[in-house]
N, C-alpha and C positions, 0 to 999 in steps of 0.2 A: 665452632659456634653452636650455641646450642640452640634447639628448637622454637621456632616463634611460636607465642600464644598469641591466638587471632580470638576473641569476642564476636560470634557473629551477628547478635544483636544487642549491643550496646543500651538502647532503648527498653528492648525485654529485661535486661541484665540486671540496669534501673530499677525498674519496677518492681521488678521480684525480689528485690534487696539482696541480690546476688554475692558473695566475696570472694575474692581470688586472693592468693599469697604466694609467695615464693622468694626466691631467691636468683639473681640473675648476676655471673660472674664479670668483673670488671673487665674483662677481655673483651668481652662482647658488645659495650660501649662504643661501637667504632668511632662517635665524632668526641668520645674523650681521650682517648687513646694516647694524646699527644699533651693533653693537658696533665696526665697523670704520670709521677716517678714508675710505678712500676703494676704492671697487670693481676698480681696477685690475690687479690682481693673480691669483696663480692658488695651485693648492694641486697638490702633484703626491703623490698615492697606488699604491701595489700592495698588492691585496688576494692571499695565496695560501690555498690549499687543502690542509690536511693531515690523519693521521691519528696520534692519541698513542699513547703504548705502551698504554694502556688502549682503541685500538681504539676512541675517540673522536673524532669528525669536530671540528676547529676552522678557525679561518679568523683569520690573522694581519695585521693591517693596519696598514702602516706610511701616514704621511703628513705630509709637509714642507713650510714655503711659509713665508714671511714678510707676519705681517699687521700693518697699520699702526693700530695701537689709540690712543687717546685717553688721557692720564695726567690719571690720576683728582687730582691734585694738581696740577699746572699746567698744565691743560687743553691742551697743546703734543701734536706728533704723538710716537708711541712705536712704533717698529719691532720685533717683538715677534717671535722665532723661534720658526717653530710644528715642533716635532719629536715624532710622535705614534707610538708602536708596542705595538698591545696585540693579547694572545690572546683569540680571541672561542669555547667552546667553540658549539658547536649542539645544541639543544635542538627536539623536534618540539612543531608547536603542541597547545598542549593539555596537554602532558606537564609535571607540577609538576620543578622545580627540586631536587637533593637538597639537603638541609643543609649536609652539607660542603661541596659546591662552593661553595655562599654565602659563606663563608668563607676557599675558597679565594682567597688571592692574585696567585696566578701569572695565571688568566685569568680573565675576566668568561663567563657564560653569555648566551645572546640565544636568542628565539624566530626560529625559521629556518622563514620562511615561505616556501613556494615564489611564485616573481618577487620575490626579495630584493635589492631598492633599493639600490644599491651608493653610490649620491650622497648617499641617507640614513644612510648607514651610518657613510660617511664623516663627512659634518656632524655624526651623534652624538656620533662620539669627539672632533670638534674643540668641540664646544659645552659637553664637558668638561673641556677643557684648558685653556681659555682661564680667564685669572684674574678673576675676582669684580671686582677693581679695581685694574684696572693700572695701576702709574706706576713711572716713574726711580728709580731706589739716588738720585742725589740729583739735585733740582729745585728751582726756589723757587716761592712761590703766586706767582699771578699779581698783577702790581700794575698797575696805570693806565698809556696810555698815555704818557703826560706826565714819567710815571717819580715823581711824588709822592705820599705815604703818602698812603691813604683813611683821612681823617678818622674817627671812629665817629660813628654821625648818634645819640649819648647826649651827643656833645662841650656840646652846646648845653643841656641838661639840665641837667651839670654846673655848669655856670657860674651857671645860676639856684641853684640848692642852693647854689653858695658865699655868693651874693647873699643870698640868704636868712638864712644862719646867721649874715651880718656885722653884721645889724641887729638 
């Protein structure tokens, strides 16, 4: 695993129009781990630091990478483009949320904790991007090696219910 980047003030970071970048390898993803075909891969983020005409601290994260998900329909590999860019306002711990921001669109609010996890911060917004159940615009189910239909194991059923009604 590699090394966490901690932010230790979030707030200053803002303000000073701070930017971090990098690159952080699919491995390290723990709560995707299970979503994704294979670890190989990597995710490349820039996190900036700014402040709104409201003179509120936010932090802008974009982050890119191609992850190879599983189609939920014919269990086949699915190369899935990950393109992530959300406004994150800052919010001090503790301090409730106003209403309209709830509602606001434009960016999500977060609790800005000082030594803020930038690895987690990342994985959040991809652990919400990612879709519920992905698969191909078009695919087929999967069928048997051999390439011939699976029988329905009621086939044999059938056949007694016909037996049955002829006598």
């Amino acid at each position: 695993m590699s090394q966490r980047c901690l932010i230790p003030d979030p707030f200053k970071f803002a303000a000073e129009g701070r930017k971090l970048s990098g690159t952080i390898p699919s491995a390290d993803l723990e709560r995707l781990v299970d979503v994704i075909v294979d670890t190989s891969g990597e995710v490349a983020y820039e996190l900036s630091g700014e402040l709104g005409v409201d003179r509120k601290s936010r932090l802008r994260l974009r982050a890119s990478g191609v992850f190879p998900l599983r189609c939920q329909r014919c269990l086949g590999r699915m190369d899935w483009p990950l393109n992530v860019e959300t406004l994150l306002e800052l919010v001090r711990p503790g301090q409730a949320i106003p209403e309209g921001e709830l509602e606001n669109d434009e960016f999500d609010a977060i609790e800005a904790t000082p030594d803020l996890d930038v690895l987690a911060l990342v994985e959040d917004e991809i652990v919400l991007a990612v879709p519920i159940a992905p698969r191909h615009e078009k695919c087929d189910v999967p069928r048997p090696s051999d390439g011939a239909e699976k029988k329905s194991p009621f086939a044999a059923l059938e056949k007694l219910r016909k037996s049955d009604s002829a006598t």
